[in-house]
C-alpha positions as CSV (number, residue, x, y, z in Angstrom):
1,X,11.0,21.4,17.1
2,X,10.1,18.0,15.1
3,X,8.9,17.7,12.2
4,X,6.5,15.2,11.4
5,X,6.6,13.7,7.7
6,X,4.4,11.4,5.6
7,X,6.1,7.9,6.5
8,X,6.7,4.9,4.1
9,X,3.5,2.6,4.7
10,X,4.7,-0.2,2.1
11,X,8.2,-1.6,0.8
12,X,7.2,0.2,-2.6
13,X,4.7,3.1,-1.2
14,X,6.3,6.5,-3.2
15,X,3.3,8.6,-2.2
16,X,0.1,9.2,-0.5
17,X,-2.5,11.7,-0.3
18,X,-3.4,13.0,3.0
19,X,-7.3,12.5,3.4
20,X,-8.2,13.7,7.1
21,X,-6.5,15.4,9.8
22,X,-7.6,14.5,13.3
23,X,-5.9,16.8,15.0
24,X,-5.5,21.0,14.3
25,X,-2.5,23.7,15.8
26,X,-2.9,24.0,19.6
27,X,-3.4,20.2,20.1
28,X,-1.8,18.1,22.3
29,X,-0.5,14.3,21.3
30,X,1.6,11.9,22.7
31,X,3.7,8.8,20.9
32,X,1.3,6.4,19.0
33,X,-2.0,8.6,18.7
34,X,-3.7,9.0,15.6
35,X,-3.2,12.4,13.8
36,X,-4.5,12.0,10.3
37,X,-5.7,9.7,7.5
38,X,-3.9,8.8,4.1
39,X,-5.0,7.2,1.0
40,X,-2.4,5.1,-0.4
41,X,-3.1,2.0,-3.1
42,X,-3.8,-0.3,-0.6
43,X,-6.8,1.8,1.0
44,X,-6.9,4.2,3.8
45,X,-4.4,3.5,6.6
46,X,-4.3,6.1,9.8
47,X,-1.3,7.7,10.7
48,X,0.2,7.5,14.2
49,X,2.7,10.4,15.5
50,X,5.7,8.7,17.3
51,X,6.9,12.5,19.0
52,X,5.1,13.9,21.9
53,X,4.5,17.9,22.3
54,X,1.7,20.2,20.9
55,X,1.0,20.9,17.4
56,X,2.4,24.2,16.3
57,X,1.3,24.1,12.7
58,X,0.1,21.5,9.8
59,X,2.2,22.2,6.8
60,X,0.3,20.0,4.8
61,X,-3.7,20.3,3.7
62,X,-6.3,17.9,3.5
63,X,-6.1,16.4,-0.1
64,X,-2.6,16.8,-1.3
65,X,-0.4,14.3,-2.8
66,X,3.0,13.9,-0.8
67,X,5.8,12.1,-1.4
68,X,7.6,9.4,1.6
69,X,9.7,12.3,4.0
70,X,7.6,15.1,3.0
71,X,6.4,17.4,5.8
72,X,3.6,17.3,7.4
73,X,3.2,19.3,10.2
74,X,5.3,21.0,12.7
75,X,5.4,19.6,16.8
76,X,7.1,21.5,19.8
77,X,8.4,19.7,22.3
78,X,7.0,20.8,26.0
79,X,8.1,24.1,27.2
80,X,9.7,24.8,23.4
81,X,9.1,28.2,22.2
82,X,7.8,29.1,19.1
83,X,10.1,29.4,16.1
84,X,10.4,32.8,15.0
85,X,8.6,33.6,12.2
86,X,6.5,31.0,12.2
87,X,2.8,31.2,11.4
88,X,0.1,28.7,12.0
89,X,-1.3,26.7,9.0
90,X,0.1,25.2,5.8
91,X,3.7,27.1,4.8
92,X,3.0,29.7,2.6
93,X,4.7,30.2,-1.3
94,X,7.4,31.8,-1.7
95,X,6.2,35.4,-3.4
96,X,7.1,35.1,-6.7
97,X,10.0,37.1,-7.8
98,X,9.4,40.6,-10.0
99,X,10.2,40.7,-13.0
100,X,13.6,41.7,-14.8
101,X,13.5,45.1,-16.1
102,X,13.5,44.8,-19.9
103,X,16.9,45.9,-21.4
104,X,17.4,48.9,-22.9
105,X,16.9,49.4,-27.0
106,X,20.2,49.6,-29.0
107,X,20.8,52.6,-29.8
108,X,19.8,53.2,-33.5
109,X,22.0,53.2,-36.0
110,X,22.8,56.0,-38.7
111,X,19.5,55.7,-41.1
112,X,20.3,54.7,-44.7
113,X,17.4,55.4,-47.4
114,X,16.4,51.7,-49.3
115,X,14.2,51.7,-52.2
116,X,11.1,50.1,-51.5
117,X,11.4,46.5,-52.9
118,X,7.9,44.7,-53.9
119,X,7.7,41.1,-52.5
120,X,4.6,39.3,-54.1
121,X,2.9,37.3,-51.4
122,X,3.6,33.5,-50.7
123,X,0.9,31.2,-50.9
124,X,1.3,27.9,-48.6
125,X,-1.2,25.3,-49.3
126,X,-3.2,24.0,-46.6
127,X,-1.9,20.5,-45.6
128,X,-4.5,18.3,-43.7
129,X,-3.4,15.8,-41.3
130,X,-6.1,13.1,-41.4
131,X,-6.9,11.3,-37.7
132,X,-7.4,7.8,-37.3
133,X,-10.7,7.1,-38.7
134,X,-10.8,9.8,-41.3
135,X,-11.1,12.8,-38.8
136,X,-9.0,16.0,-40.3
137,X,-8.5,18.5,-38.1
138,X,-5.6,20.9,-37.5
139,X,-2.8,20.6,-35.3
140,X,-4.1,23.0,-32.8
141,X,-7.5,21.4,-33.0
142,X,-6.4,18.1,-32.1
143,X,-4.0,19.5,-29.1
144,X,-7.0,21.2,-27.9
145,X,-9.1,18.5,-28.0
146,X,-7.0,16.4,-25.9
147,X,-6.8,18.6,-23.4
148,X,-10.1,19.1,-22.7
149,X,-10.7,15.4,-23.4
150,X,-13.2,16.0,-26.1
151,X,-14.1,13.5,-28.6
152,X,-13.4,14.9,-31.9
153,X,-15.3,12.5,-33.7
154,X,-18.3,14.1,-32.3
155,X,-17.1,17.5,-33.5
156,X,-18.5,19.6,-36.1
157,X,-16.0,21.0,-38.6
158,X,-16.2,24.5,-39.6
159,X,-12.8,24.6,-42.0
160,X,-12.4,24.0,-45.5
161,X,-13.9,20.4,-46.7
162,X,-15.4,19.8,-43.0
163,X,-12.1,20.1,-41.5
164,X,-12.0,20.5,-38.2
165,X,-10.4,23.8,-36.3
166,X,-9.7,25.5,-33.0
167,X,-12.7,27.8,-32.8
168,X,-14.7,24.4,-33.7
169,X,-13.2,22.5,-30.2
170,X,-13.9,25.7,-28.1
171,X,-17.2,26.2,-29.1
172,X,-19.5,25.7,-26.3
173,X,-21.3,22.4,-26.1
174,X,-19.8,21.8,-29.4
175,X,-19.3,17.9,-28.0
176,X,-19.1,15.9,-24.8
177,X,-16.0,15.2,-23.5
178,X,-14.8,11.9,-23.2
179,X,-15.8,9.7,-20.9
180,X,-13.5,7.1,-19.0
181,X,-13.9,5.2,-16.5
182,X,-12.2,5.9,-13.3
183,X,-9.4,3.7,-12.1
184,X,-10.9,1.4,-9.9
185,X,-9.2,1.1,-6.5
186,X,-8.5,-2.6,-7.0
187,X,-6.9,-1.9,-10.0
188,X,-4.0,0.6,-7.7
189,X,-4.1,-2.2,-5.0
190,X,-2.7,-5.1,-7.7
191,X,-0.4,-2.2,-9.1
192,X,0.7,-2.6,-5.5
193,X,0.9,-6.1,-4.5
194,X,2.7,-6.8,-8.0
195,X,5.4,-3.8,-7.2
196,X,5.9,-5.2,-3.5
197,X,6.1,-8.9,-4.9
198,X,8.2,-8.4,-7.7
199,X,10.8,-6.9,-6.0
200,X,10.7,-9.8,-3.3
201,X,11.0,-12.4,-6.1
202,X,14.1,-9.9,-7.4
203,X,15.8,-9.2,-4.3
204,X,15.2,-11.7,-1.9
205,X,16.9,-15.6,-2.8
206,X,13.6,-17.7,-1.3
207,X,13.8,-21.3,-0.5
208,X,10.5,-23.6,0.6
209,X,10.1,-26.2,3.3
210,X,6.4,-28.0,3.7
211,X,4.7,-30.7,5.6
212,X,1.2,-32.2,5.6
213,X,0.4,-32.3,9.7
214,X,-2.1,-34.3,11.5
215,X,-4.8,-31.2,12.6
216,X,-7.6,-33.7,14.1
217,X,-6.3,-32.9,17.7
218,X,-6.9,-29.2,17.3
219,X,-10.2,-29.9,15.3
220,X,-11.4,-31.7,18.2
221,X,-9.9,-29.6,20.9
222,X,-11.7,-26.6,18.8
223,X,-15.3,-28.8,19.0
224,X,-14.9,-29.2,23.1
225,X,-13.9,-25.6,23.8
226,X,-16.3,-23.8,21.6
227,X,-19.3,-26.5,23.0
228,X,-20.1,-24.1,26.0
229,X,-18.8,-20.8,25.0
230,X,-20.8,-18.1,23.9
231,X,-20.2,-17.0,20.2
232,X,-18.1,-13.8,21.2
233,X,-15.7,-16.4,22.8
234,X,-15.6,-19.3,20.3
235,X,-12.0,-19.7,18.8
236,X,-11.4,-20.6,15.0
237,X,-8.8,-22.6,13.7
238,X,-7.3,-19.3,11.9
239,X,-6.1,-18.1,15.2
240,X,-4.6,-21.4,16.4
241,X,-2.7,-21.3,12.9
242,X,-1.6,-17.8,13.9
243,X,-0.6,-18.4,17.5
244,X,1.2,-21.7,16.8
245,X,3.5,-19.4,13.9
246,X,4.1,-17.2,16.5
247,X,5.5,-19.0,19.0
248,X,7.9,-21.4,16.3
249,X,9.0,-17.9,15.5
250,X,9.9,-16.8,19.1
251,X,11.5,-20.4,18.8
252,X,13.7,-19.5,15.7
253,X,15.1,-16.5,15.3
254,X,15.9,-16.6,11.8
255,X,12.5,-16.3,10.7
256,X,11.4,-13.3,12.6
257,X,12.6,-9.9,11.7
258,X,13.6,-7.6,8.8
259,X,16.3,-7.3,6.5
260,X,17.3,-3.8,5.2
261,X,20.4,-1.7,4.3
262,X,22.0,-5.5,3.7
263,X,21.8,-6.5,7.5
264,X,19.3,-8.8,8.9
265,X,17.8,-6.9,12.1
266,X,16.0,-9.8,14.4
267,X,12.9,-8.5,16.0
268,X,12.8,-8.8,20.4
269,X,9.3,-9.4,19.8
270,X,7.2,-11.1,17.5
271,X,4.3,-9.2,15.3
272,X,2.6,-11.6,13.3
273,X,0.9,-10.6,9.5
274,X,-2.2,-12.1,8.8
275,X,-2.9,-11.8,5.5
276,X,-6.4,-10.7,5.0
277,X,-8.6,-11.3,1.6
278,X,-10.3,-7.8,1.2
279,X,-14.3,-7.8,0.2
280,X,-13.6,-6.0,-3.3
281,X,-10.7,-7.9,-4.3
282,X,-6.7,-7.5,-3.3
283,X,-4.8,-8.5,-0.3
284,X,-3.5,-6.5,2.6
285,X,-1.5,-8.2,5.4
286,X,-1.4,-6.1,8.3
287,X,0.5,-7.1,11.8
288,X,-0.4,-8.1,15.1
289,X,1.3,-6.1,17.3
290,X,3.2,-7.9,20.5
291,X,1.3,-11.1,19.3
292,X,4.1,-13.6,21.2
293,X,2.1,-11.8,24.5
294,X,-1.2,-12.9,23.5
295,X,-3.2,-15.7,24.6
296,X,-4.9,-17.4,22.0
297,X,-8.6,-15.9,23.0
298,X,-6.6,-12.2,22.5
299,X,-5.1,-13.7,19.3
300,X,-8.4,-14.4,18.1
301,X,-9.7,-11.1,19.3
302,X,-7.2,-9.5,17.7
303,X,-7.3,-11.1,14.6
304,X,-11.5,-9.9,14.5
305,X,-10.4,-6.4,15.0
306,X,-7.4,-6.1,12.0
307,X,-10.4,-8.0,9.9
308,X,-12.7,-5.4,10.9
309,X,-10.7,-2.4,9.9
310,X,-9.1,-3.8,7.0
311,X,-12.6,-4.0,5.6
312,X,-13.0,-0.9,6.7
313,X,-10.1,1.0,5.6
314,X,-9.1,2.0,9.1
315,X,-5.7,0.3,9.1
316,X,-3.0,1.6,10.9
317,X,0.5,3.2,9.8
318,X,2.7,1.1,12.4
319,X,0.4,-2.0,11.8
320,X,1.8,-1.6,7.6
321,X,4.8,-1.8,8.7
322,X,6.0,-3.3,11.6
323,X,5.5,-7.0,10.4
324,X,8.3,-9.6,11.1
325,X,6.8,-12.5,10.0
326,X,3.2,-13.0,8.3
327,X,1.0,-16.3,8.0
328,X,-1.4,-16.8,4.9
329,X,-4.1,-19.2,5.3
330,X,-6.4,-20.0,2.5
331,X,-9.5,-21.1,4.6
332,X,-11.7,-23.5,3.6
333,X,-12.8,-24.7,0.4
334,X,-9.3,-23.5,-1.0
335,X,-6.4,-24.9,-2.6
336,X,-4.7,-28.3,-0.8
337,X,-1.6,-26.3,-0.5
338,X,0.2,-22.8,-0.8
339,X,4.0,-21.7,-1.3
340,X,3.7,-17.9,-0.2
341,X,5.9,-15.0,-1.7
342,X,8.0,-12.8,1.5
343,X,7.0,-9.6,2.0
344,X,9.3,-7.2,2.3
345,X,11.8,-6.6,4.2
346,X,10.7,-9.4,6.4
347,X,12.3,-12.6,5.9
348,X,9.5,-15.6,6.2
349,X,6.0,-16.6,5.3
350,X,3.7,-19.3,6.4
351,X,1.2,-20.6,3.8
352,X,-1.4,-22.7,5.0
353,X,-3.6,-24.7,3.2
354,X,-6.7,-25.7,2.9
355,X,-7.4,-28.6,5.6
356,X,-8.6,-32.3,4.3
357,X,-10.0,-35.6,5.3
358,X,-7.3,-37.9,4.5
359,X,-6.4,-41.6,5.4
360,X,-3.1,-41.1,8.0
361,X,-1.6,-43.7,10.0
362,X,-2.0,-43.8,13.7
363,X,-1.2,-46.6,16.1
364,X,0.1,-48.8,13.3
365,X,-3.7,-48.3,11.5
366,X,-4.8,-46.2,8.5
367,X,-7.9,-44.2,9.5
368,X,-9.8,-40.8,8.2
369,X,-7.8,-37.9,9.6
370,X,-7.6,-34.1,9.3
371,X,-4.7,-33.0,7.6
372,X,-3.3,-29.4,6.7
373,X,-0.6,-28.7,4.4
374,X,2.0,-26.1,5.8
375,X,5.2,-24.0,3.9
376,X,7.2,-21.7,4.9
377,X,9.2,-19.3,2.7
378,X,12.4,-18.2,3.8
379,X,15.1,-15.6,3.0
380,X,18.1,-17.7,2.1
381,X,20.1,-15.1,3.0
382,X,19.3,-15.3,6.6
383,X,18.2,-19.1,7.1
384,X,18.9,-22.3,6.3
385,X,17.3,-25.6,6.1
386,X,18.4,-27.0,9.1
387,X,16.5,-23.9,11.1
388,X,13.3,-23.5,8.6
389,X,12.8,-27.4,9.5
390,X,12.9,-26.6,13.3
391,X,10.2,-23.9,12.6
392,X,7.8,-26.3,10.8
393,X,8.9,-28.9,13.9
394,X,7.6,-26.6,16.9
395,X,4.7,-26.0,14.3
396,X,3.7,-29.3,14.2
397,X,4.2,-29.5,17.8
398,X,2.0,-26.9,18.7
399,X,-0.6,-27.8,16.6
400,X,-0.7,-31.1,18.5
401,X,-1.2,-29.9,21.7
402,X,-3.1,-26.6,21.5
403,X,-3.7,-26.6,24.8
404,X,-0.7,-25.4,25.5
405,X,-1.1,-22.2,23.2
């Protein structure tokens, strides 16, 4: 029997809230299908199953907030029986436990005749605790009011000198509650990003190669290959960007993996982050799976697609997480050049500028060029200059001859 648990979709996730299920008890799946939806603070992200068997029970429901490692549902393997005592649908609460019986009175005690002794009442003046603004109301008043969210300035006092009172915040329609607005989700996705990146500045000991390149040979291989291809098969210089990172990184070890638990774990394969500027602000980087086994036309197709669902909120949980290396590009019409920030746990970033007509020597002669400043950010802790040089040279490279991509 496995169980299947809400899985860590970010280097800083702590929770998310389970917004579909697309599969019910009874159900068969199989390693890497889609079985439900979660919200986190970088959008909607589906959730694959990596366990094959049939779904005995979901032990989670549709709008709850779960911690990273809390259960899910519960999956039996083919042929597995089904736990005893089991029962279909979310677990249910424990019955709660009756109560103590009361202890019995102390006996009483021998009864001894006192004279009746007059106690003249006390008198405590009533002590008003003003509010900011000049708002008195009582303690009581005031805890109620938060509560409910009510705005006591809006509130009618019934108590001595206008004062304000419990009866006076329960009375019905007795003032509209505070409004606030709600949290915008751009507002949880920069919580997010500034989590994720502050504890890569904190943790991870970056250092920064660049180099302006020459990119007039893939501008004008671009021009001749997209001059008799239909639009669905026209290439942009984004995906030759990509596919020249991936293969330097296939080159060079060192900047293509992950490091956790204090090891570096080098990937067998490379999946590439693009990161990808979202339509209502914030930044999500998800990876292309396999990408060192793409050509550059499925590059570029696969690059439409995580663009597509990004926008869309229909990301992937393996496509959060399984990132070894990720390339930022600013486009056009950015800034001349960018030093990126490594996202966790992986240990490199290529920031791409914005390209430029520039004067660059060829053949001994100054003429007007296209140029493209390129970084990379690297984890100290894992590679050194010698080897983040050697990545920015097969870069280079590449970018020369994109035929060969």
């Amino acid at each position: 029997m496995g169980v299947f648990r809400m899985p860590s979709l970010g280097a800083d996730m702590e929770a998310g809230t389970l917004t579909e299920w697309l599969v019910k008890p009874g159900d068969t799946v199989r390693r890497g299908d889609i079985v439900a939806v979660v919200e986190t603070q970088k959008g909607a992200i589906e959730i694959e199953v990596f366990e094959e068997g049939r779904v005995h029970s979901l032990t989670a429901e549709v709008g709850q907030q779960l911690p990273v490692g809390a259960a899910l549902a519960v999956i039996l393997a083919e042929g597995e029986a089904q736990p005893a005592g089991a029962a279909e649908g979310p677990r249910p609460e424990a019955a709660p436990k009756p109560p103590a019986p009361a202890p019995e009175p102390p006996r009483a005690l021998a009864s001894v005749e006192v004279p009746p002794v007059e106690v003249p009442p006390i008198r405590t003046p009533r002590v008003e605790v003003p509010r900011p603004g000049g708002i008195v109301a009582s303690p009581a008043a005031r805890k109620r009011a938060a509560e409910r969210g009510v705005d006591l300035a809006a509130v009618a006092g019934s108590g001595p000198g206008g004062a304000i009172v419990l009866a006076d915040v329960d009375r019905p329609g007795s003032a509209p509650p505070r409004t606030e607005a709600p949290r915008a989700p751009f507002d949880e996705m920069r919580k997010a990003i500034a989590a994720a990146m502050t504890r890569s500045k904190q943790t991870i000991p970056h250092f920064y190669v660049s180099e302006t390149i020459d990119l007039q040979p893939a501008i004008d291989w671009l021009a001749r290959h997209n001059a008799d291809a239909p639009p669905a098969e026209r290439l942009l210089v984004g995906a030759l960007f990509v596919r020249a990172a991936v293969v330097s990184a296939a080159r060079v070890p060192t900047t293509n993996g992950q490091f956790s638990d204090g090891l570096f774990h080098p990937a067998d394969g490379v999946n590439a982050g693009v990161a990808i500027a979202l339509r209502g602000g914030g930044l999500v980087a998800p990876a292309l799976i396999g990408a060192d086994g793409l050509s550059l036309a499925e590059t570029m197709a696969g690059m439409r697609d995580l663009v597509s669902r990004a926008r869309a909120g229909r990301l992937r949980g393996s496509e959060m997480t399984s990132g070894t290396i990720t390339i930022s590009s600013l486009g056009d019409g950015g800034a001349e050049a960018m030093v990126g920030v490594i996202f966790p746990p992986q240990v490199a970033l290529v920031g791409i500028g914005s390209p430029r007509t520039r004067p660059w020597v060829v053949d001994g002669e100054a003429v007007p060029r296209t140029v493209v400043s390129v970084s990379l950010s690297v984890d100290h802790r894992v590679c050194d200059g010698r080897q983040a040089s050697a990545f920015l040279d097969a870069f280079r490279t590449f970018i020369a001859q994109p035929e060969s991509l």
